[in-house]
NUGU-80404 format. One record per residue (C-alpha): x, y, z. Coordinates in pm, 1 decimal. Each point is the difference from the previous one (the first is absolute). Example, Ala and Ser with C-alpha at 12.3 -4.5 7.8 and 13.67 -1.06 7.14 Angstrom:
# NUGU-80404
<site <1230.0,-450.0,780.0>>
<site <137.0,344.0,-66.0>>
This chain:
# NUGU-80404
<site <0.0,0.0,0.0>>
<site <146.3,365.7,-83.6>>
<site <-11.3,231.3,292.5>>
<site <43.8,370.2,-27.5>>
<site <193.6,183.0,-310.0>>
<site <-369.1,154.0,-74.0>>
<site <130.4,343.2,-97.0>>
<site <296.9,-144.3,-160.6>>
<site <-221.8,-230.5,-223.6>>
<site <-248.8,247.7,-76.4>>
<site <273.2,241.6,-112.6>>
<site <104.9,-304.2,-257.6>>
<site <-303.3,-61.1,-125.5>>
<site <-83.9,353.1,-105.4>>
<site <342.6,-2.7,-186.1>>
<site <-96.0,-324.0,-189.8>>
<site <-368.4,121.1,-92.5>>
<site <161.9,293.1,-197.0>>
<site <114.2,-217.6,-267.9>>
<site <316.8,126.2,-64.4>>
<site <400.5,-35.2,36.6>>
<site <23.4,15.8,401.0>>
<site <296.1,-35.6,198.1>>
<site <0.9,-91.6,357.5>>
<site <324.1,-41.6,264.5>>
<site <-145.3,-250.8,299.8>>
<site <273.7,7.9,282.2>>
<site <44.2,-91.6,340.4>>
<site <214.6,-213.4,297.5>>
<site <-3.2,-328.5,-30.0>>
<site <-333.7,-225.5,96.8>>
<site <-199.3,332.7,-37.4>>
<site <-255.8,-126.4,-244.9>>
<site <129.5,101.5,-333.6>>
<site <-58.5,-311.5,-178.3>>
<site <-343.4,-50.3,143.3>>
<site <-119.8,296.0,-112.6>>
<site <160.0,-59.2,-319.8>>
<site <-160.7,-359.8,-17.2>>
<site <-370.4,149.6,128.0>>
<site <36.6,319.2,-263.3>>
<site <68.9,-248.2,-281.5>>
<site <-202.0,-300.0,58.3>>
<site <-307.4,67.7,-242.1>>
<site <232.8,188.4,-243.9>>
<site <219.4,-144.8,-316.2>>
<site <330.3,38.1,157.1>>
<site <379.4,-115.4,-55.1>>
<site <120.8,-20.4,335.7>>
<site <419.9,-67.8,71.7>>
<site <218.5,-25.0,290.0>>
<site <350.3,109.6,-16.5>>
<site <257.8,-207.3,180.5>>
<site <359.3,18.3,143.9>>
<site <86.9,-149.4,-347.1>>
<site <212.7,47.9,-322.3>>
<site <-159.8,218.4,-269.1>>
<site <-78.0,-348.8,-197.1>>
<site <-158.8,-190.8,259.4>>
<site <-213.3,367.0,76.5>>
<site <-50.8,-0.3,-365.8>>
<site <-146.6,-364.1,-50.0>>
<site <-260.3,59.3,274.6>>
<site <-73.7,326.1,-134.2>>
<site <-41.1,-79.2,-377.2>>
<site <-199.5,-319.9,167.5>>
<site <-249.5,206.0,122.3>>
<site <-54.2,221.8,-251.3>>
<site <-63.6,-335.1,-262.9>>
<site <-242.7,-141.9,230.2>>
<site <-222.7,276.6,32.4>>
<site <-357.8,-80.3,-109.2>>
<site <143.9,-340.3,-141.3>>
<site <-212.6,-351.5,114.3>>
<site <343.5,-199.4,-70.5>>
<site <291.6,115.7,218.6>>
<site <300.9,-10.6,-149.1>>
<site <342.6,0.0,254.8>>
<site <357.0,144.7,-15.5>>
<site <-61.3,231.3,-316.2>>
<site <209.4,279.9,-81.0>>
<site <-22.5,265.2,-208.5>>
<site <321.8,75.2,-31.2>>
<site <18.5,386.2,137.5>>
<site <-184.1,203.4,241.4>>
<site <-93.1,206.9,-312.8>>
<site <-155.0,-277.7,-184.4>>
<site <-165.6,-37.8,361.5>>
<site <-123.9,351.6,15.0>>
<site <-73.2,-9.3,-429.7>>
<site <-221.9,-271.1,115.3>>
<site <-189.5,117.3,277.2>>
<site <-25.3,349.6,-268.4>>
<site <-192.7,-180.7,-227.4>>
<site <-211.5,-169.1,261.6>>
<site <-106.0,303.1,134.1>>
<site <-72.9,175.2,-334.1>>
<site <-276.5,-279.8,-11.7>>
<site <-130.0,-9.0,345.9>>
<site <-36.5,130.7,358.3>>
<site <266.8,-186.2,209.9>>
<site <186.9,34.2,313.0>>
<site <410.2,-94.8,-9.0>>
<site <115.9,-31.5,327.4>>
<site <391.8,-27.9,107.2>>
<site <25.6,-57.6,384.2>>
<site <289.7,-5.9,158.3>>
<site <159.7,265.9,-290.0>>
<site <334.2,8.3,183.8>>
<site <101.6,-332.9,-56.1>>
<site <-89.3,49.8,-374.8>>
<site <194.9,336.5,-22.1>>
<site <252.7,-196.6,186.6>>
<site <80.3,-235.6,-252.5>>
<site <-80.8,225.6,-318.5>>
<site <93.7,399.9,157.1>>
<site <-73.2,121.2,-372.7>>
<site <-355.3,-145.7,82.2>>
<site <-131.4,381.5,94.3>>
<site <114.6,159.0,-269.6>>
<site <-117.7,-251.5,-223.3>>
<site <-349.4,32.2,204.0>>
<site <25.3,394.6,-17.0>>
<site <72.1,-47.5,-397.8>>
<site <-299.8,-190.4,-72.3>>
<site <-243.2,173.5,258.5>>
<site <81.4,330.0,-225.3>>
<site <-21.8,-198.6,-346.4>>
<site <-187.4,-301.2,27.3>>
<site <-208.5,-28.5,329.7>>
<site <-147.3,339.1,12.6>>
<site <-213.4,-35.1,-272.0>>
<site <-156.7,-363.1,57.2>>
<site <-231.3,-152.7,310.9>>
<site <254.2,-131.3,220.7>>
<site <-39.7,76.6,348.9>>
<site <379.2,-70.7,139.2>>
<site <73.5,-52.8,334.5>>
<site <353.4,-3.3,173.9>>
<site <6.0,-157.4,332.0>>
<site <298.8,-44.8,249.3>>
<site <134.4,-53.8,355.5>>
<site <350.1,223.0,2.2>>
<site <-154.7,326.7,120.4>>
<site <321.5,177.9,-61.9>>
<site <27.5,-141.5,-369.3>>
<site <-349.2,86.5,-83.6>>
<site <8.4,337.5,147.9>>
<site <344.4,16.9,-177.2>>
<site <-42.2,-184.2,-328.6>>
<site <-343.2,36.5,-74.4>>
<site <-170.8,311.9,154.8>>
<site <324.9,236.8,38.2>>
<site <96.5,290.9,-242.8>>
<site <285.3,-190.4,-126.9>>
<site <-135.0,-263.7,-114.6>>
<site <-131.4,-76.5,-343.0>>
<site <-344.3,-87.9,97.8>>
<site <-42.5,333.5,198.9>>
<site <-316.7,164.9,-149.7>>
<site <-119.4,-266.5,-138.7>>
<site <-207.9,-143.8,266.3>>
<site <-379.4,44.0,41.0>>
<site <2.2,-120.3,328.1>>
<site <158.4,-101.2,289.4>>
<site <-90.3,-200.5,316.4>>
<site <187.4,-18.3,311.4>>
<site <-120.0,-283.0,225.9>>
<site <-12.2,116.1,327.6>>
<site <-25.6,-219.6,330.5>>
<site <-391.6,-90.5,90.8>>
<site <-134.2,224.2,226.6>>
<site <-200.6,-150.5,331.4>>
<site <-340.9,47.1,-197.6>>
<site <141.0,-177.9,-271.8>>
<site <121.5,-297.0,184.5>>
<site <-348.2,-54.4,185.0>>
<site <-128.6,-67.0,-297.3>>
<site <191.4,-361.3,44.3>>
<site <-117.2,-43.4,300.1>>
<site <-358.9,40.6,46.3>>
<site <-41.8,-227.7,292.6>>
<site <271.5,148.0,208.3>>
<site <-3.1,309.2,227.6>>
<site <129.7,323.5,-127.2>>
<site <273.0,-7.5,297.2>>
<site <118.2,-327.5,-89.7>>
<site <-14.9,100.1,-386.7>>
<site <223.2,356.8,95.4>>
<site <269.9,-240.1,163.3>>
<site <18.6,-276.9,-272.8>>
<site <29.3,315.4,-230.7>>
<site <298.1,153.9,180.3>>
<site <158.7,-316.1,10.5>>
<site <-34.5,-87.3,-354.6>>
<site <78.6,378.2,-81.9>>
<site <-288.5,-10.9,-212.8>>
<site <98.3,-177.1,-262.4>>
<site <-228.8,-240.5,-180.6>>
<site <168.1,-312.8,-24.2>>
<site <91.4,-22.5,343.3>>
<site <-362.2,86.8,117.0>>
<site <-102.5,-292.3,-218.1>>
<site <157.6,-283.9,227.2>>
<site <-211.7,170.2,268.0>>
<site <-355.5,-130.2,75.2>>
<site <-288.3,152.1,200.3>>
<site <-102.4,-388.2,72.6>>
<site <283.9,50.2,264.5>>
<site <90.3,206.7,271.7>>
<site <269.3,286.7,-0.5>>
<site <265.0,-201.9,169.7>>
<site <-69.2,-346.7,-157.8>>
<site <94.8,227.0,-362.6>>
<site <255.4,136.7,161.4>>
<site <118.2,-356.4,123.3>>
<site <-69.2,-165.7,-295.7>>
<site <153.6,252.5,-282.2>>
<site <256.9,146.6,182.2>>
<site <193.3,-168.8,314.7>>
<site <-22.5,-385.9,-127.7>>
<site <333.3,-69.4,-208.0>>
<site <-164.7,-130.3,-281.9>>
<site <-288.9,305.2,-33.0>>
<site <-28.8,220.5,-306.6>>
<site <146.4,314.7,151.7>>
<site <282.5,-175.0,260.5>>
<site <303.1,75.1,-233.6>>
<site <-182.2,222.7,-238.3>>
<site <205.1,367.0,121.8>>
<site <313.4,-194.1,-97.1>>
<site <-135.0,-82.2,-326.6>>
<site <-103.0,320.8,-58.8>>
<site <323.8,121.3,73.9>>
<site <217.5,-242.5,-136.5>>
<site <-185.5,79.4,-365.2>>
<site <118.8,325.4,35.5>>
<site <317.7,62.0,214.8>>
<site <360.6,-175.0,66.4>>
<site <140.6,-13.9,315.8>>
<site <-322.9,-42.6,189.6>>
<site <178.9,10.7,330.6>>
<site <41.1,343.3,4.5>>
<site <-320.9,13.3,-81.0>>
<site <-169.5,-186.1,267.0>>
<site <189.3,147.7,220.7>>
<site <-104.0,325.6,-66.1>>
<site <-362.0,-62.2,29.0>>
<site <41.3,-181.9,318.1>>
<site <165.7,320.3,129.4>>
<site <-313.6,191.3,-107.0>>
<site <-240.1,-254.5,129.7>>
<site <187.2,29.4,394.9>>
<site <-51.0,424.4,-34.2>>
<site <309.2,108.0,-156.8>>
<site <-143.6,250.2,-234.1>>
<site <273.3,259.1,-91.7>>
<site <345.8,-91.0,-202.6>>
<site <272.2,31.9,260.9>>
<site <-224.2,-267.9,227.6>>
<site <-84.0,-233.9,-240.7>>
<site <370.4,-19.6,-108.6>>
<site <106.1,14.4,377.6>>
<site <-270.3,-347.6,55.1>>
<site <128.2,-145.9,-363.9>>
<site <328.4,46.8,86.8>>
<site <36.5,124.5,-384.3>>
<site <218.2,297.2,-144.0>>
<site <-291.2,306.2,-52.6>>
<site <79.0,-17.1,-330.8>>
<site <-136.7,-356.6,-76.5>>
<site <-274.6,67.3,217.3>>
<site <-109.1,257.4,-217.9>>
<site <45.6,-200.6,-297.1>>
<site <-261.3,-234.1,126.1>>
<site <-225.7,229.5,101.9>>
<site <-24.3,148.1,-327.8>>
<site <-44.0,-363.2,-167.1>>
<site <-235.5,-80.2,263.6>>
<site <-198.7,343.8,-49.3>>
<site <-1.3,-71.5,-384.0>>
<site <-171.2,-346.1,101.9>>
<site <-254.2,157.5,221.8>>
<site <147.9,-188.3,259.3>>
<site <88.2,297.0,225.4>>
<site <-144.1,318.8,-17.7>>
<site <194.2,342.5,79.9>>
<site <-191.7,263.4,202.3>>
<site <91.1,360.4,127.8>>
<site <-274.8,211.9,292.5>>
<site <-241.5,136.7,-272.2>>
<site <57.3,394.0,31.4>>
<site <376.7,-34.2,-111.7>>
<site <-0.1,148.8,-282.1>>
<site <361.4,-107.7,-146.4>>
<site <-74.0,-359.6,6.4>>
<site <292.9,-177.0,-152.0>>
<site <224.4,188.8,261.3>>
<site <-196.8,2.0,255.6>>
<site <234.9,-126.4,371.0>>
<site <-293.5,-130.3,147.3>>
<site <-48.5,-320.8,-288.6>>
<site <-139.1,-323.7,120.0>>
<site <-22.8,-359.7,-116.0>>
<site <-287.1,-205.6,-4.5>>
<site <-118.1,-313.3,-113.9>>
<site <-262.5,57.1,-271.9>>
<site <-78.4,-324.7,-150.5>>
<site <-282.3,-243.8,288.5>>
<site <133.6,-318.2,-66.4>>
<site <370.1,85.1,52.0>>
<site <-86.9,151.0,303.9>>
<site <-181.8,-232.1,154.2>>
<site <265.2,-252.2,-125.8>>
<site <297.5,177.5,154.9>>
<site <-227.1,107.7,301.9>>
<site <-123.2,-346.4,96.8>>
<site <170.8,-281.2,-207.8>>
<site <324.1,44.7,-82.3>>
<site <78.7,118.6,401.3>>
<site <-183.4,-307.0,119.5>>
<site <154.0,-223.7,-284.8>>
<site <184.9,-252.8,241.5>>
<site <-334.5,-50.0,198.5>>
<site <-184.3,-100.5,-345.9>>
<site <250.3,-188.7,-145.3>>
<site <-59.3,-226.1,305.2>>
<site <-358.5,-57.0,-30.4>>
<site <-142.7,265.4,242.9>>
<site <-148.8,260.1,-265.3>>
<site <-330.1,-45.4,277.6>>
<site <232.5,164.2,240.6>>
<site <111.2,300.1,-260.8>>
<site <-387.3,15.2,-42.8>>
<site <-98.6,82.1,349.2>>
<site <328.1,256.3,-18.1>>
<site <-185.4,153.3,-323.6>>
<site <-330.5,3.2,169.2>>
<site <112.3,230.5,282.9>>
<site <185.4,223.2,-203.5>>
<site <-226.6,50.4,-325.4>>
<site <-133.4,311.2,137.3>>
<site <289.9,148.1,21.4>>
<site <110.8,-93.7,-364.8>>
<site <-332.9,139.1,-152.1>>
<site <50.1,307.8,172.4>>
<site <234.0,166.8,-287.3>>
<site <-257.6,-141.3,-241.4>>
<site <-301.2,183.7,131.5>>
<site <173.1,261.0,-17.7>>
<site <34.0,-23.6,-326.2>>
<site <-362.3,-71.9,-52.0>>
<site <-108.4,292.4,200.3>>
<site <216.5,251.5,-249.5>>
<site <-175.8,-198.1,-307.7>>
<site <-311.3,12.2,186.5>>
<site <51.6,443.0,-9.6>>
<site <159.8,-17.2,-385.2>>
<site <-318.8,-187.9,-69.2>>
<site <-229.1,274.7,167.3>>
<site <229.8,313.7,-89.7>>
<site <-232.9,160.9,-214.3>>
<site <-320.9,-26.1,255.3>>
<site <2.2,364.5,184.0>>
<site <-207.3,-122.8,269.2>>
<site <278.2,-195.8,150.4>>
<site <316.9,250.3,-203.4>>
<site <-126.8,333.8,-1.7>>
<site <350.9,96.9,-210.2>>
<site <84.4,-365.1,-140.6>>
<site <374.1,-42.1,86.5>>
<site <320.4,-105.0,-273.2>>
<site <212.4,-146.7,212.1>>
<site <-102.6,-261.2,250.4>>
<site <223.2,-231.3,167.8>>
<site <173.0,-108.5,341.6>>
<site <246.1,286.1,167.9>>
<site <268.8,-22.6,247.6>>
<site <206.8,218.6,187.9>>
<site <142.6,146.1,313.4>>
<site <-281.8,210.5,246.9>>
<site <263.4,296.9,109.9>>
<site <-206.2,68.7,319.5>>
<site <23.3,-381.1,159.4>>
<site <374.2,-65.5,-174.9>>
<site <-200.9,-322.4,-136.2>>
<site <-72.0,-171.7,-316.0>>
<site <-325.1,23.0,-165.2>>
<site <-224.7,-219.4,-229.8>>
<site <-282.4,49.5,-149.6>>
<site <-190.4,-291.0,-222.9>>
<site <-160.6,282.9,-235.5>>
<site <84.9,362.7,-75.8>>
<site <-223.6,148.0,-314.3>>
<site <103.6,325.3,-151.0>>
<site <-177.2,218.5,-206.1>>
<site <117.7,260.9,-266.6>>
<site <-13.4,312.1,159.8>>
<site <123.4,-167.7,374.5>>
<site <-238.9,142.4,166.0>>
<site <-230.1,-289.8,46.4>>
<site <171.2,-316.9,149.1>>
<site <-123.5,-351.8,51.1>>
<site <156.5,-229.8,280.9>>
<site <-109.2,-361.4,79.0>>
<site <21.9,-261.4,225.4>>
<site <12.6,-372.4,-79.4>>
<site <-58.8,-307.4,249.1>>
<site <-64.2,-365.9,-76.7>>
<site <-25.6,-156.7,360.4>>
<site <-276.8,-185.0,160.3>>
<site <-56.0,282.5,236.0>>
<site <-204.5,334.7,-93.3>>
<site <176.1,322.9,-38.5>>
<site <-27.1,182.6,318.8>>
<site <-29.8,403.6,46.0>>
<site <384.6,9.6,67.7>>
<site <78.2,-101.0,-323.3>>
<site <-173.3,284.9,-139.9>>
<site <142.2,276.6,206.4>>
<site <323.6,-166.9,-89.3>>
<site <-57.8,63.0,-354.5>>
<site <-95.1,336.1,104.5>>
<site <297.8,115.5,181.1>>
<site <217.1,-147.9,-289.6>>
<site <-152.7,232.2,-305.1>>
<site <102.4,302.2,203.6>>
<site <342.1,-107.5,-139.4>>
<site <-150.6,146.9,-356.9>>
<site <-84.5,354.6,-78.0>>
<site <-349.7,-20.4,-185.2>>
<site <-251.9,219.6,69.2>>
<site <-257.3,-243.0,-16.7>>
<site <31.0,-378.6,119.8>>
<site <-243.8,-300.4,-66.2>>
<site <31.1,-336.9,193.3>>
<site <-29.5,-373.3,-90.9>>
<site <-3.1,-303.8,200.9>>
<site <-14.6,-346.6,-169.7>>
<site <-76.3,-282.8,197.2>>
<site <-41.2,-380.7,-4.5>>
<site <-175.4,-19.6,302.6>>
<site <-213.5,300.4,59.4>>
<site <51.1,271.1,245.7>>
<site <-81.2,120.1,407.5>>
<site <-301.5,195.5,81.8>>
<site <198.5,301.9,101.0>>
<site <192.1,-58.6,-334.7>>
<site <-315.5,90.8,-154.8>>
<site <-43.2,256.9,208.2>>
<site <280.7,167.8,-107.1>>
<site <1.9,-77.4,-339.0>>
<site <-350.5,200.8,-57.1>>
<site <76.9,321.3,176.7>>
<site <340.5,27.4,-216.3>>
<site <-116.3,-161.6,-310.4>>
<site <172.3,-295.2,-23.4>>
<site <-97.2,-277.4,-242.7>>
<site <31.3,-358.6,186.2>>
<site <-43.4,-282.8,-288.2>>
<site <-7.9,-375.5,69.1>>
<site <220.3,-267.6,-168.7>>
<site <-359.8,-102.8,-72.9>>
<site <-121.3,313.1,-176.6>>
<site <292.3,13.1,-221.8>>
């Protein structure tokens, strides 16, 4: 069954109900749904559909020419060639001058790979050949930096040429209930932040079991789906994944700026920083300054974070408890994740509480000035000498409005304290005018309320989001 992609798809089929030459670049991390929404776009259309592999240009070319021959054939023929990518693309040409049809090329890198004259030749045709016939061409590929690089980027031939271009993004919480229909939205929000939203690892989960039996089954047991996957991942991409690991696992025990994750890894700053930037590429790790510094990139007060669920909850639970599993007592790293969840999903509501305002910026009952800038902040309060957090700090364009927010996922409500915490801790900003969030998975005090109506202050369930 194909779950979610509805904007995606609809945005497709538009493009192939014009009838004409269309051009579409489908990209995205690995096991992020390209191909299925590929394989659900095409599957009542004539299509020649090809997979490039990590192959010489005439084992890429047999497959390829392959393809092409058996489309709309009843006898299959195998291991055909055509003898050149342009008696490939000739052919395709003159199928297309006849008829509507869809030529896909997934995984373009490998292609390009093993033929790099392959976009030019594709750039070539698309302005001589393709442009004036029905083929609806689709490029599809897993190397964000080559696609972004190769394909989409102002050097490369096939800049311009596109009609389209899809970025698959990670499925939000609202997007991943839809698997799930049986199963509580708080147990749904977990499974999502473990699987860091992305599809194929959501589809080993089932709602015909509870939270932790998923998590049992598809994570902590040797032989589950998802056990070794983070070293797949990165051993696809990267060399040396030592380094690597032990970078993350620096992050995932709270070093977060440069000079303490090299002082944990006991690496030189310099290959620290190498990783990070690999690892950053890979939406791995994720690099984050307070959200009123306004020179970013040289900002002193940079932090490192782990962006991507499943390595975190990897690094966080599983690889520190490794020795314990490898023995047979995953039960025991279980009850160890059970007490501790909370704290785990608390950067994650976070983040779901800032989506939650993006998604409602433009509604003036709740942002009387909508903001441009909305994100965590930290700093030093010069009146208590102390450092200061705050989970969300919105700003608008003139300054003179500012939003500040307050995120908990714990089993207990947010009392009044919290509140006048949050309080005291926007004085630290100089806006005139000064609006107030809190975000809770619980709910909140009776004198929270209290509070929150004389100043204004929105409270909003885990529930209600």
């Amino acid at each position: 069954m194909f779950i979610g992609r509805k904007k995606e798809l609809a945005k497709l089929e538009s493009l192939y109900e014009t009838n004409k030459f269309q051009f579409a670049v489908i990209y995205g991390r690995r096991r992020i749904g390209k191909t299925a929404l590929i394989r659900e776009f095409i599957k009542d259309k004539p299509a020649i559909y090809y997979v490039g592999l990590e192959e010489n240009i005439h084992d890429n070319l047999v497959r390829f020419s392959t393809a092409i021959a058996n489309f709309d054939r009843d006898d299959n023929v195998t291991n055909f060639n055509y003898g050149s990518l342009e008696a490939c693309f000739q052919e395709i040409s003159r199928i297309a001058r006849q008829r509507r049809v869809v030529l896909v090329i997934d995984e373009y890198p490998y292609l390009a790979q093993s033929a790099p004259v392959v976009s030019s030749m594709l750039q070539s045709y698309i302005d001589q050949e393709f442009k004036d016939t029905n083929l609806f061409l689709i490029l599809c590929g897993s190397s964000m930096s080559f696609m972004e690089n190769q394909v989409l980027a102002y050097k490369s031939p096939l800049y311009g040429r596109r009609t389209a271009q899809f970025k698959l993004l990670l499925f939000t919480l609202h997007e991943a209930e839809e698997y799930f229909p049986a199963m509580n939205k708080e147990d749904v929000f977990v499974l999502n932040t473990i699987t860091g939203g992305v599809p194929m690892y959501l589809s080993y989960m089932s709602d015909q079991r509870t939270l932790w039996q998923n998590i049992q089954d598809n994570v902590l047991e040797i032989n589950s789906p998802l056990f070794q996957e983070t070293d797949n991942l990165l051993k696809q991409e990267l060399r040396n994944l030592a380094n690597y690991n032990s970078v993350i696992n620096a992050i995932a025990d709270g070093a977060s700026r440069l000079n303490d994750i090299a002082t944990k890894t006991h690496l030189e700053s310099s290959a620290v920083t190498t990783c990070l930037k690999n690892l950053i590429d890979l939406g791995i790790i994720e690099k984050k300054v307070p959200v009123t510094e306004e020179s970013k990139s040289r900002s002193k007060k940079t932090i490192y974070r782990i962006k991507d669920g499943l390595f975190r909850f990897w690094h966080t639970f599983v690889s520190k408890y490794m020795n314990m599993i490898l023995r047979g007592n995953s039960e025991l790293v279980l009850e160890i994740i059970k007490k501790n969840i909370n704290d785990f999903m608390g950067p994650e509501f976070e983040k779901l509480s800032q989506d939650y305002m993006w998604d409602h910026v433009m509604d003036q009952t709740m942002f009387p000035e909508p903001f441009i800038y909305l994100d965590n902040w930290w700093g030093s309060d010069k009146r208590t000498k102390k450092q200061v957090e705050l989970d969300i700090v919105g700003i608008t364009p003139d300054k003179i409005v500012g939003y500040f927010g307050e995120c908990k996922w714990k089993n207990e409500v947010i009392s009044k304290q919290i509140l006048e915490k949050l309080i005291r801790e926007s004085e630290l900003f100089p806006y005139a005018s000064k609006k107030y969030f809190l975000f809770s998975k619980t709910g909140f005090s009776d004198s929270c309320k209290e509070l929150a109506q004389r100043i204004d202050c929105k409270l909003i369930t885990f529930n209600e989001m």
